[in-house]
SETOR-663828 format. One line per 10 residues: number of its first residue (from 1); for each residue x, y, z of C-alpha. Coordinates in Angstrom, 2 decimals. Layout:
BEGIN
NUM> X/Y/Z ~ ...
This chain:
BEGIN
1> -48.13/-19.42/-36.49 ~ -44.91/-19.50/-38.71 ~ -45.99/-15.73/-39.97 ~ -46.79/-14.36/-36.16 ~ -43.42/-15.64/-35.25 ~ -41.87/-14.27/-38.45 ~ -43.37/-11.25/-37.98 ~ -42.65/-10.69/-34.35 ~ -38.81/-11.10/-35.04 ~ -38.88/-8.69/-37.82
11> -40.08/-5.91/-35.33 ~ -38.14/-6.97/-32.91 ~ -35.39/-6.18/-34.88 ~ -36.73/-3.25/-36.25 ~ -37.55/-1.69/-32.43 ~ -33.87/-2.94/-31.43 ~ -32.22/-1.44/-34.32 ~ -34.04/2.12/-34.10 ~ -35.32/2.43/-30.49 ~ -32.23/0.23/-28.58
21> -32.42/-2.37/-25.89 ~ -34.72/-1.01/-23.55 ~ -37.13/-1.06/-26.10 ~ -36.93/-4.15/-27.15 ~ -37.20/-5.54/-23.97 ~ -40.63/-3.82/-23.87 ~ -41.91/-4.97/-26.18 ~ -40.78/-8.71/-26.00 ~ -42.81/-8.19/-22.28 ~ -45.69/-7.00/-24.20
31> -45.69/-9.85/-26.91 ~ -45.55/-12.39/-23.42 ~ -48.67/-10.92/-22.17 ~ -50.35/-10.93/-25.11 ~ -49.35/-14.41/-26.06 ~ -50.39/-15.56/-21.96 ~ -53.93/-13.41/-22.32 ~ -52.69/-11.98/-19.18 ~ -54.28/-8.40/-18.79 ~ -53.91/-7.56/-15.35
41> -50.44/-6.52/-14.85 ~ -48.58/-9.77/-16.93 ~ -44.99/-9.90/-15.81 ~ -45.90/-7.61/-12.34 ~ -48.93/-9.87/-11.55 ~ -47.11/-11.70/-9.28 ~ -47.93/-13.05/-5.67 ~ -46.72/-14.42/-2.72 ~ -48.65/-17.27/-0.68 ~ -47.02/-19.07/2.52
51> -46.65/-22.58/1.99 ~ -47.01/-25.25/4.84 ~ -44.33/-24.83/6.56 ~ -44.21/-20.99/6.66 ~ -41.89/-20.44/3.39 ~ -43.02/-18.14/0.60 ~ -44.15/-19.32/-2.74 ~ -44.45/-17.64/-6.03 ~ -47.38/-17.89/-7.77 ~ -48.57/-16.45/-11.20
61> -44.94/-14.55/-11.93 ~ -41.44/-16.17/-12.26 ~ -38.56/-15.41/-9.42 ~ -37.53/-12.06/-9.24 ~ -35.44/-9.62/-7.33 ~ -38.28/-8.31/-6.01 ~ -39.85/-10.90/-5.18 ~ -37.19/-12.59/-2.92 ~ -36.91/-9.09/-0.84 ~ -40.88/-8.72/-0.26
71> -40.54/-12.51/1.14 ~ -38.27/-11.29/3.91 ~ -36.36/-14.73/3.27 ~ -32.84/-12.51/4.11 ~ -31.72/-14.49/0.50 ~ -30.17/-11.93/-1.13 ~ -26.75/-10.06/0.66 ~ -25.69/-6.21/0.90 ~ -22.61/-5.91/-1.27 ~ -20.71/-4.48/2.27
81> -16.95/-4.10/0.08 ~ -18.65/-1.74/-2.28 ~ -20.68/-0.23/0.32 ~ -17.31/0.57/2.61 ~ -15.52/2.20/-0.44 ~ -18.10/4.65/-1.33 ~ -18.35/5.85/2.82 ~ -16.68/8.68/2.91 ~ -13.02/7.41/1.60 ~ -11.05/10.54/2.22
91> -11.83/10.19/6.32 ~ -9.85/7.01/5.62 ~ -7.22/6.83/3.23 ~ -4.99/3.60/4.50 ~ -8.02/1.60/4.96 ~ -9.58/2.67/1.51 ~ -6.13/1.97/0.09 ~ -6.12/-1.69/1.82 ~ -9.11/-2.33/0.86 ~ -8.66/-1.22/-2.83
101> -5.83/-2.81/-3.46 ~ -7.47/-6.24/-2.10 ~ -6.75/-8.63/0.71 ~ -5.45/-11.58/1.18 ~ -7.27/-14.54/3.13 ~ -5.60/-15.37/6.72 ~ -5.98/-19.04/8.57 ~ -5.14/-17.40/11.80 ~ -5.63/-14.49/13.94 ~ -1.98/-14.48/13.64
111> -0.18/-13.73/10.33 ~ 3.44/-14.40/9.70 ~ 5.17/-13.09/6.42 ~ 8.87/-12.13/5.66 ~ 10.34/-8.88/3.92 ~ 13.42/-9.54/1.56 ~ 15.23/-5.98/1.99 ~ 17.90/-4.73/-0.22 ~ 21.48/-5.43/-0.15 ~ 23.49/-2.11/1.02
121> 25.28/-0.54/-1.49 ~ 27.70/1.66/-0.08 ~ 29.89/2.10/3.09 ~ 32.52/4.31/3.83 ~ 36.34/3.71/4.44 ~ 37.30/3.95/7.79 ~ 40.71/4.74/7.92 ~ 42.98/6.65/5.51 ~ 45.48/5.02/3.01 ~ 48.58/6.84/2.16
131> 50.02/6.34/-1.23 ~ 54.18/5.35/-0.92 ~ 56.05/8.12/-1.63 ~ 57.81/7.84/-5.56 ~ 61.34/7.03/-3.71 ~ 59.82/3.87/-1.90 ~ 57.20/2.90/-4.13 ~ 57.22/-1.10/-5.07 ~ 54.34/-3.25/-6.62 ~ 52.80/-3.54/-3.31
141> 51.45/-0.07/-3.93 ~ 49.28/-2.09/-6.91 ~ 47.15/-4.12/-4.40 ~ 46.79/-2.66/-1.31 ~ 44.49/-3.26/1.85 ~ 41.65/-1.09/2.31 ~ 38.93/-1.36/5.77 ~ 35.33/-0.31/5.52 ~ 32.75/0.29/7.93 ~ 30.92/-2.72/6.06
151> 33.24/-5.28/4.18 ~ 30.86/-7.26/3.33 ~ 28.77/-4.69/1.04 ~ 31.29/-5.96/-1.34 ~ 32.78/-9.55/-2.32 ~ 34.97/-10.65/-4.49 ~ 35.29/-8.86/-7.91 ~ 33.02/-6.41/-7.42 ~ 33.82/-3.08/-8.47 ~ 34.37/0.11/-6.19
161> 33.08/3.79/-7.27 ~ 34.63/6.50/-4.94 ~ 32.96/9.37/-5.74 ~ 35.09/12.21/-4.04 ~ 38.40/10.59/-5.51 ~ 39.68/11.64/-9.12 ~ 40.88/9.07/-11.28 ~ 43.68/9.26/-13.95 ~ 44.16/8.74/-17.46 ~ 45.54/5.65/-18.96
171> 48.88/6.47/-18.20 ~ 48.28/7.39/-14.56 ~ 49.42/10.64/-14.82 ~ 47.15/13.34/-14.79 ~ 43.84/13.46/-12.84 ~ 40.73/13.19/-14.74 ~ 37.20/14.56/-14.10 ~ 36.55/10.48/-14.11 ~ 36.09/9.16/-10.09 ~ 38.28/6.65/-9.44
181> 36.98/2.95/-9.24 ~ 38.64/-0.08/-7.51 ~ 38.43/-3.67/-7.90 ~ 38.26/-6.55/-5.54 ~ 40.93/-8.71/-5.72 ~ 40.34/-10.87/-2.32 ~ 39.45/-10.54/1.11 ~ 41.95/-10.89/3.76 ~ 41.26/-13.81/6.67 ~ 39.71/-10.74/8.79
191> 37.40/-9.60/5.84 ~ 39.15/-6.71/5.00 ~ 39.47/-5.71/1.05 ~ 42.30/-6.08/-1.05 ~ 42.07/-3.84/-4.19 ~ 43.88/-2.53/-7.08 ~ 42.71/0.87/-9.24 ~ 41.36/0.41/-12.60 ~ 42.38/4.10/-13.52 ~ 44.87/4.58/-11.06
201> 48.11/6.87/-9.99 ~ 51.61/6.36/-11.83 ~ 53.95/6.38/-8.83 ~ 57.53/6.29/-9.75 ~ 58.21/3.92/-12.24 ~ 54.86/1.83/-10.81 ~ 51.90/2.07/-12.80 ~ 48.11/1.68/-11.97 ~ 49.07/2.51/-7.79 ~ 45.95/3.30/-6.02
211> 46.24/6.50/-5.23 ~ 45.56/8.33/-1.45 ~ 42.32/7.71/0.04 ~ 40.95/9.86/3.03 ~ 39.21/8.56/5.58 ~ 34.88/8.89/5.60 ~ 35.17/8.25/1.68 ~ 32.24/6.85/0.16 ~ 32.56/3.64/-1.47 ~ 29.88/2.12/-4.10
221> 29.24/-1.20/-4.84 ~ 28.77/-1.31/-8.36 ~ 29.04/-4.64/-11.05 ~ 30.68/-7.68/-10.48 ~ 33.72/-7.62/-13.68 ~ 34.31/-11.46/-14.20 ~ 37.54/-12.86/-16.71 ~ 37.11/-14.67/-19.39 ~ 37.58/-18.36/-18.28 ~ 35.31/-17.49/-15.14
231> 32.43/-19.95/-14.79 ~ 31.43/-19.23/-10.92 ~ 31.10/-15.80/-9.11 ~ 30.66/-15.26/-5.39 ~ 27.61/-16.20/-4.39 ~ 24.78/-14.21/-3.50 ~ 22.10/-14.63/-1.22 ~ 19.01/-12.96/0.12 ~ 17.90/-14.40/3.61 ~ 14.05/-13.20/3.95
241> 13.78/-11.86/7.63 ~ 10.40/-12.97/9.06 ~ 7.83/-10.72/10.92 ~ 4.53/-10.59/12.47 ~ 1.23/-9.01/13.25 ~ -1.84/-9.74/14.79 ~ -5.67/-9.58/12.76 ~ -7.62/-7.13/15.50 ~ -11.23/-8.10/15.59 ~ -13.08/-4.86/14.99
251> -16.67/-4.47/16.25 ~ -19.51/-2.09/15.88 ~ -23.46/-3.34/16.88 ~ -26.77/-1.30/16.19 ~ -29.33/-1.78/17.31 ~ -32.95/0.34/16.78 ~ -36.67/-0.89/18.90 ~ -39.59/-2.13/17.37 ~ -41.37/1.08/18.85 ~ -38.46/3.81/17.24
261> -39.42/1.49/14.08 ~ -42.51/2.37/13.43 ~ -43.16/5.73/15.01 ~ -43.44/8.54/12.62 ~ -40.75/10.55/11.88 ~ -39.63/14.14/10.65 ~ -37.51/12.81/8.33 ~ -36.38/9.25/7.02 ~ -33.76/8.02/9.83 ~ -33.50/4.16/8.95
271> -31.42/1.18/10.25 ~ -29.75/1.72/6.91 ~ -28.80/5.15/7.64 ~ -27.46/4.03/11.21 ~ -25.06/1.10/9.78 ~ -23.56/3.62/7.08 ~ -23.06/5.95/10.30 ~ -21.70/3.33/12.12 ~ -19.21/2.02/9.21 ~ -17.77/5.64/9.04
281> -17.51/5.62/12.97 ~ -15.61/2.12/12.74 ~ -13.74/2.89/9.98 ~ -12.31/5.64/11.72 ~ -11.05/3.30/14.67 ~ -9.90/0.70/12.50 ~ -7.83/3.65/10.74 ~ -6.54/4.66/13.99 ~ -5.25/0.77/15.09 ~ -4.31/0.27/11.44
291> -2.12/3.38/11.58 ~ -0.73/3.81/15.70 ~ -1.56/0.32/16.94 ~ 0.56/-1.51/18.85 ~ 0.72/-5.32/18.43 ~ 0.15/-7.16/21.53 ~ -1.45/-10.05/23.26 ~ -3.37/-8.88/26.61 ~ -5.78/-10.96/28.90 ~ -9.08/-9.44/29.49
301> -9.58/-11.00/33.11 ~ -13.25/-10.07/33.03 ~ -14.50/-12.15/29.96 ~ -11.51/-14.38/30.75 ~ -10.07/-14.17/27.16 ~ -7.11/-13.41/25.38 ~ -7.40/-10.05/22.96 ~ -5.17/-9.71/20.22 ~ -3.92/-6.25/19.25 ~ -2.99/-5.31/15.62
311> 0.48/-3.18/15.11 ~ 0.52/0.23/12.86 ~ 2.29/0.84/9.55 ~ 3.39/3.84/11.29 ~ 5.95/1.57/13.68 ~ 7.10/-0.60/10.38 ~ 8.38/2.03/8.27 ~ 12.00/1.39/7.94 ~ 12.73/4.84/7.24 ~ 12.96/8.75/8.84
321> 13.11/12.41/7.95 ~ 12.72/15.83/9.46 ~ 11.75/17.79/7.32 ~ 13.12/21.54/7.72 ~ 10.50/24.01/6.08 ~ 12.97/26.68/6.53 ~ 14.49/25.67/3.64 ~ 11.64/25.86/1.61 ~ 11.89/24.09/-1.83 ~ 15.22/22.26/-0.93
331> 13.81/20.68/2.04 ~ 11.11/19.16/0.00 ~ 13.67/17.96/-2.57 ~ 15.63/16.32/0.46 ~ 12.33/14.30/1.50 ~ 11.54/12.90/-2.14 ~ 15.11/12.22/-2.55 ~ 15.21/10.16/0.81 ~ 11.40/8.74/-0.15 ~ 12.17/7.46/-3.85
341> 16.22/6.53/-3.68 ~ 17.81/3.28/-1.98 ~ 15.16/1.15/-1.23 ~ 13.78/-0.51/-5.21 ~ 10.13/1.28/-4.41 ~ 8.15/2.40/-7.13 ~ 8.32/5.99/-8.26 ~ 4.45/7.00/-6.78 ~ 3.81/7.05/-3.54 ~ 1.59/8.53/-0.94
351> 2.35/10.96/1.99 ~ -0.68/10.93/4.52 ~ -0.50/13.72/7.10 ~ -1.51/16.28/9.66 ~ -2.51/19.24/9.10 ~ 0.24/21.48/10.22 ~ 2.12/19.42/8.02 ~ 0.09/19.60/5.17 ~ -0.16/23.53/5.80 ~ 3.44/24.20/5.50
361> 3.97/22.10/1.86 ~ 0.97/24.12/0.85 ~ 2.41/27.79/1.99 ~ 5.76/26.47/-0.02 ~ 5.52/28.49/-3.92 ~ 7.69/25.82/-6.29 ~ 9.12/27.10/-9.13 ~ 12.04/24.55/-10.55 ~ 12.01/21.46/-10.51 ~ 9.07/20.86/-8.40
371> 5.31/21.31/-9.06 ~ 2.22/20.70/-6.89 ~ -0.30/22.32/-8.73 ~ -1.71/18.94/-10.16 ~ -4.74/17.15/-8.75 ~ -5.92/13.38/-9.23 ~ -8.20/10.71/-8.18 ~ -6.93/7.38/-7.29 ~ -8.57/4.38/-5.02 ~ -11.74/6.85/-4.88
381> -9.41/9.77/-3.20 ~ -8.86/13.04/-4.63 ~ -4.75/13.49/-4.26 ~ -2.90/16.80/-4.69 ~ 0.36/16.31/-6.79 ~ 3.96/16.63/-5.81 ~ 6.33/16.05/-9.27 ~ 9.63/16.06/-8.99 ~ 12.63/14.36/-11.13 ~ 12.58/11.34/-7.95
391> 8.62/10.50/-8.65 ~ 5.36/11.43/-8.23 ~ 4.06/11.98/-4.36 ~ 0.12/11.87/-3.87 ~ -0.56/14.03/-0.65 ~ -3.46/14.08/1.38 ~ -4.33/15.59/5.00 ~ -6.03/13.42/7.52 ~ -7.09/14.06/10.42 ~ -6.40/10.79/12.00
401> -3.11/12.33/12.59 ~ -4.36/15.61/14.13 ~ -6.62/12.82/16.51 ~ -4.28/11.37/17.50 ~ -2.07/14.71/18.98 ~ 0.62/14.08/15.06 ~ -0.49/17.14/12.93 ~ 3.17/17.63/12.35 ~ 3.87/14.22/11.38 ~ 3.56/12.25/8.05
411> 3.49/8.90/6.50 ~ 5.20/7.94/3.06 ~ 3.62/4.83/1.91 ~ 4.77/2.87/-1.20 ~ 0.93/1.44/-2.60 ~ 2.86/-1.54/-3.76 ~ 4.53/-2.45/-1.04 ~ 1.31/-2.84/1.50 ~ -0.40/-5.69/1.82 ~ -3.75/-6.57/4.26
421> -4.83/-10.04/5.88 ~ -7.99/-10.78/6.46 ~ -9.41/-13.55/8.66 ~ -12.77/-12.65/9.17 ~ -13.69/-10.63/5.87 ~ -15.93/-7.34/7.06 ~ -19.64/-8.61/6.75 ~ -22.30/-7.62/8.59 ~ -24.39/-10.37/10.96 ~ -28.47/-10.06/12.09
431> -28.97/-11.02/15.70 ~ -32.41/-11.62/17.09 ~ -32.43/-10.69/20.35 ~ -36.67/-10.50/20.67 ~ -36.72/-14.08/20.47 ~ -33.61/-14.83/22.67 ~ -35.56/-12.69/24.77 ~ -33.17/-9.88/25.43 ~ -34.36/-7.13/23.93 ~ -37.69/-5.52/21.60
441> -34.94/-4.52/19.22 ~ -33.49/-5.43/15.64 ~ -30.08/-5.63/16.18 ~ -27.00/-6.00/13.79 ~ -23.64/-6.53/13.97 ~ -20.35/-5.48/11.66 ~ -17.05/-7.50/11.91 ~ -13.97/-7.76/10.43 ~ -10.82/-9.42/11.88 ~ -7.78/-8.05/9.89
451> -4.22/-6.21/9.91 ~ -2.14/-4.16/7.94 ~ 1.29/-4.60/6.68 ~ 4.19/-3.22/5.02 ~ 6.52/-5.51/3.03 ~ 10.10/-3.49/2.29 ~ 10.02/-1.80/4.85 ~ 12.40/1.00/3.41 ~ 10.31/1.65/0.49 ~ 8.08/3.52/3.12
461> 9.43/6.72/5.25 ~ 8.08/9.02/8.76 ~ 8.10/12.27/8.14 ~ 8.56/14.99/10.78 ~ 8.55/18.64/10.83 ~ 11.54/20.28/12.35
């Protein structure tokens, strides 16, 4: 017995080594039927026999995939998630990107979350300063009292870039090709800023005088500059401003008689090829609701229930543009700069569209510093390439948009920055209505009860063509 075993080891090794897996696994299947003296079929020889009760037992043959699906016992589940992804994913981009990117598990129908948006960082001065003239200057012209259209983008010794201003040399004489910067020195009681130039204007005998500053200049908030012996700063906080949406139960039944079942047919129409056909059909609503929906709460006075409605991405983008194709290549360097700048996104994102939209960007010819000749294949959907020196913009057409009377309208959607709850995960449900005595029919039905929504809300941007 020691040599059999010896010797069936040494061939399995030689088989694996020389032949791979698959036939090794052969012939460890043929060793078992040999070893059994099973000659009619070994491992396949397996039967089913209903026990007392009406289950299925296994005799003559161990458990098997096969096995469990030829009892009819329902056991074994359709993997539904992978089974939505591979249905047609272009049709639906936002729901194949929520669904890609995961979901997160909701206690309630209604979900609350909060967005944590970006402190502003510039303003603009609201009404001009005059520098003294040299005959009159004093050291009041040092620290002077600016007035912003926003004090409180800035606090306490924070530092000012103005942009449009020139600066001077050390000696505040001659202008510079520097912009000039101001520091905070205080606030006054009615929030206004008190400042002094860090490369400012020699006035007279004065030096470091702010000099002139028009109205509608641009002020940046830039560092906090702290002293030496400084062991506090203004403080700084970031108040999370809550929101809401509503998880819409979405719906879709088929249903196929016993007659329809078994009658012959011209080609192979199945219940399976009905629930893929209605999982495109549903994903198309749910892309709809996910995209234009509008969250409310109505009464439906006929079932005497309460309906909850989910709200669209498309109302929680916190940003606009029109985009003017007339200008060709600069308009489309306007919309990534307003997509990618002031709002700590990441530097991909996706613009969904119609296709009039789409049309135009594709009639455009780039030939600087844009390029949208690239293709590639994220979250199962193929993605033309926009590359500029913002980021990277993946652009698809859907026809959601033209559906829904938007072919000139787009979505820019920061991937990171959208998140779906799910209280009812989408599964699918078998109802048997023979024996409740409704109908001769197999019958199943698809649910999900979810929403869609976008945290920083300014990391995503409407488009709209001029």
């Amino acid at each position: 017995m020691k040599e059999l075993k010896k010797f069936i080891v040494e061939m399995f090794v030689k088989v694996l080594t020389s032949k791979g897996v698959w036939a090794a696994l052969a012939f460890l299947a043929l060793v078992y039927m040999l070893l059994t003296g099973n000659d009619e079929g070994g491992l396949l020889a397996m039967a089913l026999v209903t026990g007392v009760e009406g289950g299925k037992h296994v005799v003559n043959g161990p458990l098997t995939l096969d096995a469990v699906q030829e009892s009819g016992s329902g056991l074994l589940l359709n993997e539904i998630d992978k089974q939505i992804v591979k249905i047609r994913p272009m049709a639906t981009p936002i729901d194949q990107l929520s669904r890609c990117a995961g979901a997160k598990a909701s206690g309630s129908m209604v979900v609350d979350y909060y967005n944590v948006d970006t402190k502003e960082t510039s303003t603009e001065l609201t009404d001009d300063y005059e520098e003294p003239d040299s005959s009159v200057v004093t050291e009041n012209a040092i620290r002077v009292t600016i007035n912003t259209e926003n004090n409180d983008v800035f606090d306490v010794s924070d530092t000012i870039l103005i942009p449009d201003v020139y600066g001077y040399d050390e000696r505040g004489e001659n202008e510079t090709e520097n912009s000039l910067v101001l520091y905070v020195v205080s606030k006054t009681e009615d929030g206004e800023l008190v400042v002094m130039a860090v490369n400012g204007k020699k006035i007279g005998d004065v030096e470091g005088c702010v000099p002139s500053l028009p109205a509608g200049s641009k002020l940046i908030r830039m560092g906090r500059a702290a002293t030496e012996l400084d062991v506090q700063s203004p403080q700084f906080e970031a108040m999370p401003k809550k929101a809401q949406n509503n998880c819409q139960i979405f719906k879709m039944q088929i249903e196929q008689s016993t007659l329809q079942k078994i009658a012959n047919k011209e080609v192979g129409w199945t219940m399976s090829d009905q629930e893929e056909a209605a999982i495109y059909d549903m994903r198309l609503g749910m892309e709809k609701s996910f995209l234009f929906g509008v969250k409310r709460k109505i009464y439906d006075f006929k079932k005497k229930e309460w309906v909850l409605l989910t709200g669209g991405v498309w109302h929680q983008a916190g940003k606009d543009f029109v985009l003017d194709i007339s200008r060709k290549e600069d308009g489309v360097i306007d919309m990534m700069r307003n997509a990618f700048t002031g709002n700590a996104g990441s530097k991909r994102k996706i613009l969904v569209g119609g296709s009039r939209l789409i049309g135009e960007l594709n009639k455009l010819t780039f030939t600087r510093v844009v390029s949208n000749t690239e293709t590639t294949t994220k979250w199962g959907i193929d993605f033309s390439e926009i590359s500029s020196k913002f980021g990277r913009l993946y652009v698809l057409l859907s026809e959601v948009f033209d559906d829904c009377g938007m072919d000139g309208y787009g979505l820019i959607i920061d991937p990171e920055y959208i998140q779906k709850y799910s209280h009812l995960p989408f599964g699918t449900e078998a109802l048997d209505l023979k024996s409740a005595g409704v109908r001769n029919t197999d019958a199943l039905v698809i649910t999900e009860a979810s929403c869609l929504v976008l945290r920083y809300p300014k990391a995503h941007m409407r488009v709209k063509l001029s």
